[in-house]
C-alpha positions in Angstrom: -33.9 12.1 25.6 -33.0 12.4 22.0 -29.1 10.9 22.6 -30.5 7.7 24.9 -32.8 6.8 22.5 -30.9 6.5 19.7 -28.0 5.9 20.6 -28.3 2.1 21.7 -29.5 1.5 18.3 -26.3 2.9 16.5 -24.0 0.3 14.7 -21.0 -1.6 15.7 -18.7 1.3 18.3 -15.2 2.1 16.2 -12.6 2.3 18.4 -10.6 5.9 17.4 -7.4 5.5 19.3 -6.3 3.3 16.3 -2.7 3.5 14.7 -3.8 2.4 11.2 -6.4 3.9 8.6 -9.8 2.3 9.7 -12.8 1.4 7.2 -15.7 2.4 9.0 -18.9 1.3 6.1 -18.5 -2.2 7.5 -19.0 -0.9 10.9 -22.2 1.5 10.1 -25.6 1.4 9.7 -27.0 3.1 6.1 -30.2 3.8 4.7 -30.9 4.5 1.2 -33.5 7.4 1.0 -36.2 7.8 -1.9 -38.7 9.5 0.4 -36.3 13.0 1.4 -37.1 12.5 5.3 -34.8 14.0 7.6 -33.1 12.6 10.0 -35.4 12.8 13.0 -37.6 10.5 10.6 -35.4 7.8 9.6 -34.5 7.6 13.5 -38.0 7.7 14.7 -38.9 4.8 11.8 -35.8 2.8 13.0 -35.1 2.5 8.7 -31.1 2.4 9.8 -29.6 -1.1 8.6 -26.3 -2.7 9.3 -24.0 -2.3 6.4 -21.1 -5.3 5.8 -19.2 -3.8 2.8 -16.2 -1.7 2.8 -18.2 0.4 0.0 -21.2 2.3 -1.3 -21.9 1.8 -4.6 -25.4 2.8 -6.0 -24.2 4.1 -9.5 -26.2 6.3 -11.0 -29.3 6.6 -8.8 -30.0 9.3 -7.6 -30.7 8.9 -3.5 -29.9 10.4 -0.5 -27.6 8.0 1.3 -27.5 8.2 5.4 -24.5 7.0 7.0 -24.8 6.1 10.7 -21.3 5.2 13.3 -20.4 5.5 16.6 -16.4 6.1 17.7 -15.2 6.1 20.7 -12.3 7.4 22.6 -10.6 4.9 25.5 -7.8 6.8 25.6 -6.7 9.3 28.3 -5.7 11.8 26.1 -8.0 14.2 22.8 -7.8 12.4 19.5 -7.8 14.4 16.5 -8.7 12.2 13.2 -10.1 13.1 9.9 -13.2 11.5 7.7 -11.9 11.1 4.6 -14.6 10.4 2.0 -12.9 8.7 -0.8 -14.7 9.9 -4.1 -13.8 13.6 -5.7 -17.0 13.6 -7.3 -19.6 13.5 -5.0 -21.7 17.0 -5.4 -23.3 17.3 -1.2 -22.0 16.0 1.8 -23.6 16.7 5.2 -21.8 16.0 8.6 -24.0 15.8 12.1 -22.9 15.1 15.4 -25.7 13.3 17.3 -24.5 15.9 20.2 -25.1 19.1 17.9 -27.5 18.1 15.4 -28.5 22.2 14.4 -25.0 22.9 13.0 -24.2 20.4 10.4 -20.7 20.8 8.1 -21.4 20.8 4.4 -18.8 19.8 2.0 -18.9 18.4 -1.9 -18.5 19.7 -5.0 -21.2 22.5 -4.5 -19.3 23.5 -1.1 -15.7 23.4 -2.1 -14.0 26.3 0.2 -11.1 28.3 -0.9 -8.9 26.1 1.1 -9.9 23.0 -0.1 -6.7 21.6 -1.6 -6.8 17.4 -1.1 -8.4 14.9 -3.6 -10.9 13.8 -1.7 -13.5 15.9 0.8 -12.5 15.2 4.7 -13.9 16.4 8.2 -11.7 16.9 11.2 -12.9 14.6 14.3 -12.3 15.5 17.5 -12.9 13.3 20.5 -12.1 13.7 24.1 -10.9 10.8 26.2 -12.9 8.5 27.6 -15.9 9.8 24.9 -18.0 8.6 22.3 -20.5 10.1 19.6 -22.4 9.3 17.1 -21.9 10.5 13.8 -24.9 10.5 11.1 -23.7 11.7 7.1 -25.8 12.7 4.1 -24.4 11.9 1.0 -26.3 12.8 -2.3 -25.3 13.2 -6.0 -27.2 13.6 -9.0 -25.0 14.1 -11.9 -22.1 11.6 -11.5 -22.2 8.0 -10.4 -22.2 7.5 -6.5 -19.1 5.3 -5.1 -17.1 5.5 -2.1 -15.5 4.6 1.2 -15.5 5.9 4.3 -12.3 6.2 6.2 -11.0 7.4 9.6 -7.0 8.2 9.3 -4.2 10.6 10.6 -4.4 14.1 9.4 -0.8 14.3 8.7 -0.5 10.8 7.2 -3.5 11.4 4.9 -2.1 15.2 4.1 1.2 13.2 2.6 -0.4 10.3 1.2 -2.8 12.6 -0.7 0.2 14.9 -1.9 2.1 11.6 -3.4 -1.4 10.9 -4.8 -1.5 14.4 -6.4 1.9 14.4 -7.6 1.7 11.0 -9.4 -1.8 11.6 -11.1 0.1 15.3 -12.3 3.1 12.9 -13.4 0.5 10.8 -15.1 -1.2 13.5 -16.9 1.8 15.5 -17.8 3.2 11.8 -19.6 0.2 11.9 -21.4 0.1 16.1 -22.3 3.6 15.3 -23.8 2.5 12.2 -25.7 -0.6 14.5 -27.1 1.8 17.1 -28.1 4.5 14.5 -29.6 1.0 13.6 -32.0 0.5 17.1 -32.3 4.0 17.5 -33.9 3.8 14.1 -35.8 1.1 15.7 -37.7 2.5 18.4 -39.2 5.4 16.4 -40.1 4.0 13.5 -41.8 0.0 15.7 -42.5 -1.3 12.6 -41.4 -4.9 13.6 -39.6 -4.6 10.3 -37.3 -2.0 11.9 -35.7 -4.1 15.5 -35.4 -7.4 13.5 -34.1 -5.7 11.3 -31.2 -4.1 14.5 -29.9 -8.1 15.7 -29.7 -8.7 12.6 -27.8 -6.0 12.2 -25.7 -6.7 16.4 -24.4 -10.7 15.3 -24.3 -9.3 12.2 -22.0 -7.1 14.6 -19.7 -9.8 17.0 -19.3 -12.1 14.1 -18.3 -9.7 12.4 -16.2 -8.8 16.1 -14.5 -12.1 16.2 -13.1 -12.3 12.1 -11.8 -9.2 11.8 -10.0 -10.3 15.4 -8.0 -7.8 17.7 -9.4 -10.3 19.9 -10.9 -11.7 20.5 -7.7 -8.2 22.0 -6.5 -6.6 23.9 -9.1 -9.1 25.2 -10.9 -11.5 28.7 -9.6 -15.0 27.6 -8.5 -17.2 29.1 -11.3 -15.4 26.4 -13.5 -15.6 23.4 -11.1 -19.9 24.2 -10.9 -20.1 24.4 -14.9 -17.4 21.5 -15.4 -19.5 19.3 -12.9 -22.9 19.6 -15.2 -21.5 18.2 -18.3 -19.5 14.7 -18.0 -22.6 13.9 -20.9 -20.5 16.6 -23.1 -17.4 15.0 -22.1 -17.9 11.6 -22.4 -19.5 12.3 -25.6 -16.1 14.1 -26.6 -14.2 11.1 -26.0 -16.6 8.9 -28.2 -16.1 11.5 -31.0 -12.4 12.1 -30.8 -11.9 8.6 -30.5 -14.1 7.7 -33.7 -12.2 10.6 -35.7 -8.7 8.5 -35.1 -10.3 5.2 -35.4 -11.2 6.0 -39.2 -8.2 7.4 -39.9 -5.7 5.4 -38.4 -7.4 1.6 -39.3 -8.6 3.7 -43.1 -12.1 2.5 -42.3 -13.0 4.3 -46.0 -12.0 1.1 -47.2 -14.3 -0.9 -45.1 -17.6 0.7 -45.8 -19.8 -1.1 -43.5 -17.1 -0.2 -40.4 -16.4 3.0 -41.9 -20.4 3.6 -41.4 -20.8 2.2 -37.7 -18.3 5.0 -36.9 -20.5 7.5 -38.6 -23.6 6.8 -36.6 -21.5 6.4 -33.8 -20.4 10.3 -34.4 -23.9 11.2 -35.0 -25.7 9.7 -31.8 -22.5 11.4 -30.2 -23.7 14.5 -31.0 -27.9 14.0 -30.3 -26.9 13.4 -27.3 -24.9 16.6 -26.2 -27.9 17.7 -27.8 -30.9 16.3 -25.7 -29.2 14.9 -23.0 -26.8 17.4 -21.4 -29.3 18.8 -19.3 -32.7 18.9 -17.5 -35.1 17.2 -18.1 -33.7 14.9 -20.4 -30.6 14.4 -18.5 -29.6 10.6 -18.4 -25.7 9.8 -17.7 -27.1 5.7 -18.3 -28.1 6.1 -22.0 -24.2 7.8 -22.9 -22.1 5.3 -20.5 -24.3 2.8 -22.2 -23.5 4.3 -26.1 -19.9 4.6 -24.7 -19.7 0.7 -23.7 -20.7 -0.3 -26.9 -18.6 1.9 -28.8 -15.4 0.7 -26.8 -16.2 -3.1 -28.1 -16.8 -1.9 -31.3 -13.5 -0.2 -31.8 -11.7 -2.6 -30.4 -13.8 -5.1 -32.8 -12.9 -3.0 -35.9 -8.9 -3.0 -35.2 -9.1 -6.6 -35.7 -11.4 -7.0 -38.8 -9.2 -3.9 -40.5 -5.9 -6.2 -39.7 -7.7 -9.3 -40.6 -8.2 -7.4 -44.5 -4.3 -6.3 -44.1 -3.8 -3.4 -42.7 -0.9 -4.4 -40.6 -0.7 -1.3 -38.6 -3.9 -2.3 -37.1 -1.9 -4.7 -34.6 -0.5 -1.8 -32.5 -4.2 -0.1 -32.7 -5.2 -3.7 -31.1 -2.1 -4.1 -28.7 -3.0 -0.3 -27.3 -6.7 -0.1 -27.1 -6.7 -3.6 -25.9 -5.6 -1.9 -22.3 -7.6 1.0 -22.7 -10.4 -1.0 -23.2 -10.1 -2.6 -19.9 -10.1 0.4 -18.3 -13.1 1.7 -19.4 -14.4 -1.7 -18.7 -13.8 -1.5 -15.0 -15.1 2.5 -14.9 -18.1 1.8 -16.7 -19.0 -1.0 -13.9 -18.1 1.4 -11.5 -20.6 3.9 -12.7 -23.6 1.2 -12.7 -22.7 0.2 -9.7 -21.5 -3.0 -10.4 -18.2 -3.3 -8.6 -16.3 -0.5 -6.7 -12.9 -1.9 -8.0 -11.8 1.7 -8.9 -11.9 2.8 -5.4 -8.4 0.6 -5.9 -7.0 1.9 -9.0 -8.9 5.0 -10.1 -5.7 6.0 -12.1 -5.7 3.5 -13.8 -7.3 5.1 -17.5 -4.2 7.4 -17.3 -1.6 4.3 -16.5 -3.6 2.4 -19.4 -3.9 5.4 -21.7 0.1 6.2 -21.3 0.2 2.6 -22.6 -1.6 3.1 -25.5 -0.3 6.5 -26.1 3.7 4.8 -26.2 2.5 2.2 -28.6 0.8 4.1 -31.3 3.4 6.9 -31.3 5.4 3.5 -32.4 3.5 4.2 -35.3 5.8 6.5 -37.7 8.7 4.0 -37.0 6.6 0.9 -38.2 5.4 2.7 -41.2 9.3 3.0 -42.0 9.7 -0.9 -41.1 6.9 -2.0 -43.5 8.6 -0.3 -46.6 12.5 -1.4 -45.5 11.4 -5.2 -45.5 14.1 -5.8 -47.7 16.6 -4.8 -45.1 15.3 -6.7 -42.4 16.0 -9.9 -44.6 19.4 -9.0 -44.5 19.6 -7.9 -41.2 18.0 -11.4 -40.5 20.8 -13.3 -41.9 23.6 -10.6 -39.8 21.3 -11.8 -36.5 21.8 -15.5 -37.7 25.3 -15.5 -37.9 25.1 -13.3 -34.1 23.2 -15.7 -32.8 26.0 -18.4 -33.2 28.7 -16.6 -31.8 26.1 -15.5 -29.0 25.9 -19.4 -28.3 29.5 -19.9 -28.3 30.0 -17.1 -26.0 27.2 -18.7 -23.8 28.4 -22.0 -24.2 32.1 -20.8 -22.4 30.2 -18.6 -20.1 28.0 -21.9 -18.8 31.1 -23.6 -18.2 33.0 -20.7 -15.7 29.9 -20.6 -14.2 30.2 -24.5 -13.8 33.7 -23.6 -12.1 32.8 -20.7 -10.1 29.5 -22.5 -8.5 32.5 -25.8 -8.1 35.0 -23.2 -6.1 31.6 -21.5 -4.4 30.8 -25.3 -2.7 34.2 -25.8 -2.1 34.3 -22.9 0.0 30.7 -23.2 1.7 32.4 -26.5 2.9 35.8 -24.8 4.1 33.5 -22.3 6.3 31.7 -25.1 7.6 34.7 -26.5 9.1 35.9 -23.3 10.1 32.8 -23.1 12.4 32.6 -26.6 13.3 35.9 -26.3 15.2 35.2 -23.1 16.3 32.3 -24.7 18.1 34.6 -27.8 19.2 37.0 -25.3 20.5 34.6 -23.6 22.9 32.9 -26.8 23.9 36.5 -28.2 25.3 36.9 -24.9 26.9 33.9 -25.5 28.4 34.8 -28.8 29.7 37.7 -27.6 31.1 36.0 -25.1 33.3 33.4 -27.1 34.4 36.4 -29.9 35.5 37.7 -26.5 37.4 34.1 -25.7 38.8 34.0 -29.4 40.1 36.7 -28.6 42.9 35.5 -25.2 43.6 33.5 -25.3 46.8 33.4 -21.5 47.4 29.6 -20.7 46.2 30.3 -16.8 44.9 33.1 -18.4 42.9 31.4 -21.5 41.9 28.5 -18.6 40.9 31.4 -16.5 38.2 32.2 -19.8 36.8 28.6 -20.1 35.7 28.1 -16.7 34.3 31.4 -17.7 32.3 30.4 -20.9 31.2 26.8 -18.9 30.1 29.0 -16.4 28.1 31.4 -18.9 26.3 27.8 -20.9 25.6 25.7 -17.9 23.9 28.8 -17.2 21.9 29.1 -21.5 20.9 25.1 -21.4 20.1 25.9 -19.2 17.0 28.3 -21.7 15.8 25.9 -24.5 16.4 23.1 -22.5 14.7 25.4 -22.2 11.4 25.6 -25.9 11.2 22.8 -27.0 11.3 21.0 -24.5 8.9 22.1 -23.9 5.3 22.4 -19.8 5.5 26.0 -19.5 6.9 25.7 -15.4 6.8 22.3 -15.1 9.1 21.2 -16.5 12.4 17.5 -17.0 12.8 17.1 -15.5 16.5 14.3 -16.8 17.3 15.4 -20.3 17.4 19.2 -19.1 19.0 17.4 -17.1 21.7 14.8 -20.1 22.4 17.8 -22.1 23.1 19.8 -20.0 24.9 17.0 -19.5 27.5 16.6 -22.9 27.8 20.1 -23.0 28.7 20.4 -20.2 30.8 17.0 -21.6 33.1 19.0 -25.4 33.7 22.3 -23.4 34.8 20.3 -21.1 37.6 19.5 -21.9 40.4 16.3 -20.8 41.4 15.7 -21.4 44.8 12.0 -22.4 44.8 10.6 -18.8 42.5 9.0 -19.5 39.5 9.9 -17.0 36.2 8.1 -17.4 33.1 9.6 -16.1 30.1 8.2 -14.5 27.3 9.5 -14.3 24.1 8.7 -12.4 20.4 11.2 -12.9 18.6 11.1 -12.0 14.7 14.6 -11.6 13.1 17.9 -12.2 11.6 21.0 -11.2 12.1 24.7 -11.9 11.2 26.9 -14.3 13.0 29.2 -11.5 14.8 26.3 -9.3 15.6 24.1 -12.5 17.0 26.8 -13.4 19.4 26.8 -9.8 20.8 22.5 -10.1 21.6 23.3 -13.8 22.7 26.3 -11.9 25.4 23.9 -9.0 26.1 20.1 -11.5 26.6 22.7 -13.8 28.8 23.2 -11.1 31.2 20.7 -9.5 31.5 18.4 -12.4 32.0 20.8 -14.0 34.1 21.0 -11.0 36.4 16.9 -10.7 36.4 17.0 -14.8 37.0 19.3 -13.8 40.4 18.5 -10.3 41.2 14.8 -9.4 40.3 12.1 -12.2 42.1 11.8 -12.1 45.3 8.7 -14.7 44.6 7.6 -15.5 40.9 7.8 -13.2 38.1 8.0 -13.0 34.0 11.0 -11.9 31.7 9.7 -11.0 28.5 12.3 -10.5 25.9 11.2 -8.5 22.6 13.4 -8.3 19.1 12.0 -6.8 16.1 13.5 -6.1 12.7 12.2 -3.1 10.2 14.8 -3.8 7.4 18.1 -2.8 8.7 16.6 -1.7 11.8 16.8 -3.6 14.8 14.8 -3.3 18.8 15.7 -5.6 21.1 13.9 -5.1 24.8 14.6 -7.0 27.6 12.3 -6.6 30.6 11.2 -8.5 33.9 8.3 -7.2 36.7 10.7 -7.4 39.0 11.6 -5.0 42.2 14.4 -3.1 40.1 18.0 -1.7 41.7 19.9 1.6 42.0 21.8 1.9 38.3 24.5 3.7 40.1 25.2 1.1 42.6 25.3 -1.6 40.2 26.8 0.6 36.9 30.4 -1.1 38.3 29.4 -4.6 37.6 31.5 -7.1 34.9 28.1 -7.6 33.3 27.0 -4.4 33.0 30.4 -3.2 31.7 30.0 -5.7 29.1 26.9 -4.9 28.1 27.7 -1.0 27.8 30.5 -2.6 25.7 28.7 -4.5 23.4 25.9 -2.1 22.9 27.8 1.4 22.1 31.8 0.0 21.0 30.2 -3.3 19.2 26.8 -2.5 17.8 27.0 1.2 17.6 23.6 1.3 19.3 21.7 3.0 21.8 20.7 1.7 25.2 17.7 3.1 27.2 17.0 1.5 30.9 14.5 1.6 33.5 14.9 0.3 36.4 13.4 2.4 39.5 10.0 -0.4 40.0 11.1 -2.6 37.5 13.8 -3.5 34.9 13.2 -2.7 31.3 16.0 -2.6 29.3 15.6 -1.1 25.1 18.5 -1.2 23.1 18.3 0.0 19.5 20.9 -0.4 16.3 21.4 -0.7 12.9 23.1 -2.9 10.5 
């Protein structure tokens, strides 16, 4: 009773026998839970609503969210998927099935296993064919903003797209480890602290980032991740500090007192903060993201007032944090639940970061610039006199490249004629067959002269196609094959049937290569045109490119034939030809009930 009467109620049914990753939000119902009822209440109060966004974003407030969807299996085999939830952080997760609602699966943060090794928490889904269920999730967080996306995907695909995801974020981090050591080293070389305090920040950053991209949750032992997941106050609040400490040092803020100050309160509320807001009661992630908004605009403000009063270093501070600050910009919206653009890019602190890492270890070597100004004066008068011999040697390249574009036309034209009376050529030969065919009475040979006139034609249509286009290295099937059918369906006779043809047609090939699929579609349609319809019936001809792959499948609904009494044929000798000496391809034929012909090659 419980399944029928809730079931009818259940959002939009997701189709599981699907190829492609599937969103499934905008296919769900979802309440948002202030009261803690269970499930059996939210289904009895009917509180489930239709959800139309690809996310879930309710930032920092802290609710149970319910998840409600539906998949179903049409297929007549098992499916096995997995439901990836796309957010590392979120602390409980609760999976039911609407057909055993007593055992739910818990995963989150706070039910990490010792085999948890992907970014993001998944469930396996298994559904027999011809089934559906209904699926209801619990999500709830109370320490870290709330933002993800549901998705259904592959388990193999998802285990290699979440490796590649692991090994760039690890690429990411270790570019940035070695750009905090580099600053590390620069310090005791030059004992300047700016150097000292951004390798603080960029190792508060790392550890910070370790824990929002999910790697945390993999590599490090559990009694870490439950600690490390109660203070992102502590660490957010490290960031603000660290940063501060380089600010003052690398702009000289002592000389800008009322700057210099700002950063000091800035330090201070910093460290009330860890104080009285790390944890319970007082616990309120708003108030530091908030402190850590305005602190990002004021840095960013104070690199441009210190290089407005000369410090001319100030520009790279500028140039770097510039990107940074976007960054934060975007996470901080994220975590008031604003936008959900870092489902997109949540790398992208690091990628920004890295950035500004490169630009302010450019730093040292500017220093040196500023004090060798005399030198670049001279080095500017070496780069005027450069510049002029650079424009002569421009000058006399422009004109060979005048002469070799003049020889290029020149021999574009050649080729054209080259083709042109290749095409003329063929054309009288087939006028001089078809003045033989007119005194030919004998219809089986009247019936070879056709196939050969056919042949000669799909080889002139390539010739024809290289006129009239401008590419004389590609043929654009689509429109060569269009024509050729046409062709081929005025020179058959079809003794009252009717055979529709279908056609997808989506590639390009070379001239030498088209004429061997013109050769091969000309006999094998002309042999389904003779052979296959007793009545009516469709020829559908498929040819797909994937780079330098090619498919090309040639198929009719036809009664078929024995392969082995037909395998002596002219046409099917050519085709074996073209297809294994020409193409270096691979043929696979069916053609017990019907005939469906697949030839594969590469170019």
């Amino acid at each position: 009773m419980f399944l029928v009467g809730y079931t009818s109620l259940a959002a939009k049914v997701i189709d599981i026998n699907q190829e492609n990753k599937v969103s499934l939000l905008e296919h769900s119902d979802i309440y948002l839970d202030t009261q803690e009822l269970n499930l059996t209440d939210i289904l009895d109060r009917h509180l489930f609503k239709p959800h139309n966004n690809p996310y879930i974003n309710t930032g920092m407030i802290s609710t149970n969210i319910w998840i409600r969807f539906t998949l179903i299996n049409k297929s007549n085999q098992h499916i096995d998927k997995v439901l990836i939830l796309t957010s590392p952080l979120l602390e409980h997760i609760t999976l039911y099935s609407e057909k055993n609602l007593n055992t739910p699966q818990h995963k989150g943060v706070y039910h990490i296993k010792e085999e948890h090794h992907t970014l993001f928490p998944y469930y396996h889904i298994k559904l027999p064919a011809h089934s559906s269920e209904t699926y209801y999730i619990k999500v709830s967080s109370s320490l870290t903003p709330v933002d993800f996306t549901l998705k259904l995907h592959d388990h193999d695909i998802y285990e290699y797209e979440d490796m590649f995801q692991q090994l760039t974020d690890i690429l990411l981090i270790g570019f940035v480890l070695a750009l905090m050591l580099y600053s590390f080293i620069l310090y005791f070389y030059t004992k300047d602290k700016s150097y000292l305090y951004y390798s603080f920040y960029l190792f508060a950053l790392i550890y910070q980032q370790f824990t929002y991209l999910g790697l945390t949750q993999i590599y490090f032992p559990l009694s870490f991740i439950n600690i490390d997941m109660k203070i992102p106050v502590i660490k957010v609040n490290l960031l603000v500090i660290t940063a501060a400490l380089f600010a003052m040092q690398f702009l000289k803020t002592k000389q800008l007192k009322k700057i210099h100050k700002i950063y000091q309160y800035f330090i201070a509320i910093s460290l009330l903060e860890i104080l009285f807001l790390s944890s319970s009661p007082f616990y309120n992630l708003y108030i530091v993201i908030f402190t850590g908004a305005l602190f990002i605009f004021f840095n960013l403000s104070a690199g441009v007032i210190a290089y407005r009063n000369g410090n001319k270093q100030a520009r790279l501070f500028i140039v770097g944090f510039s990107i940074v600050c976007f960054s934060y910009f975007l996470i901080i919206l994220d975590a008031i639940g604003i936008t959900s653009i870092m489902q997109e890019y949540q790398n992208i602190l690091m990628f920004g970061t890295a950035f500004e890492a490169l630009i302010l270890s450019l730093a040292f070597a500017d220093r040196y610039i500023i004090l060798q100004k005399e030198k670049v004066r001279v080095d500017a008068r070496i780069l005027r006199e450069s510049t002029q011999r650079t424009n002569m040697v421009k000058s006399e390249v422009i004109k060979k490249t005048q002469a070799l574009n003049s020889a290029l036309e020149t021999k574009e034209l050649l080729l054209k004629e080259v083709h042109h009376r290749v095409k003329n050529n063929l054309q009288i030969i087939l006028s001089m067959i078809r003045l033989q065919q007119d005194e030919i009475e004998d219809e089986a040979i009247n019936e070879k002269f056709i196939d050969l006139q056919n042949r000669i034609n799909a080889i002139s249509k390539t010739y024809n196609m290289l006129l009239i286009k401008d590419n004389l290295e590609e043929i654009d099937m689509y429109e060569y094959i269009d024509s050729l059918l046409l062709d081929i369906k005025e020179t058959i006779h079809h003794n009252g049937q009717t055979v529709k043809i279908e056609t997808d047609i989506d590639a390009k090939i070379p001239l030498r290569e088209s004429v061997y699929i013109g050769l091969i579609i000309n006999e094998l349609v002309t042999n389904a045109y003779k052979y296959a319809f007793d009545n009516n019936g469709i020829i559908s001809i498929s040819l797909k490119q994937d780079n330098n792959q090619y498919e090309l499948q040639i198929k009719d609904n036809g009664k078929g034939y024995n392969a082995k009494e037909k395998q002596e044929s002219l046409g099917l000798k050519l085709i074996h030809t073209l297809v294994y000496d020409q193409l270096d391809g691979t043929l696979e034929k069916d053609t017990v009930h019907h005939t469906h012909y697949t030839i594969r090659f590469t170019l």
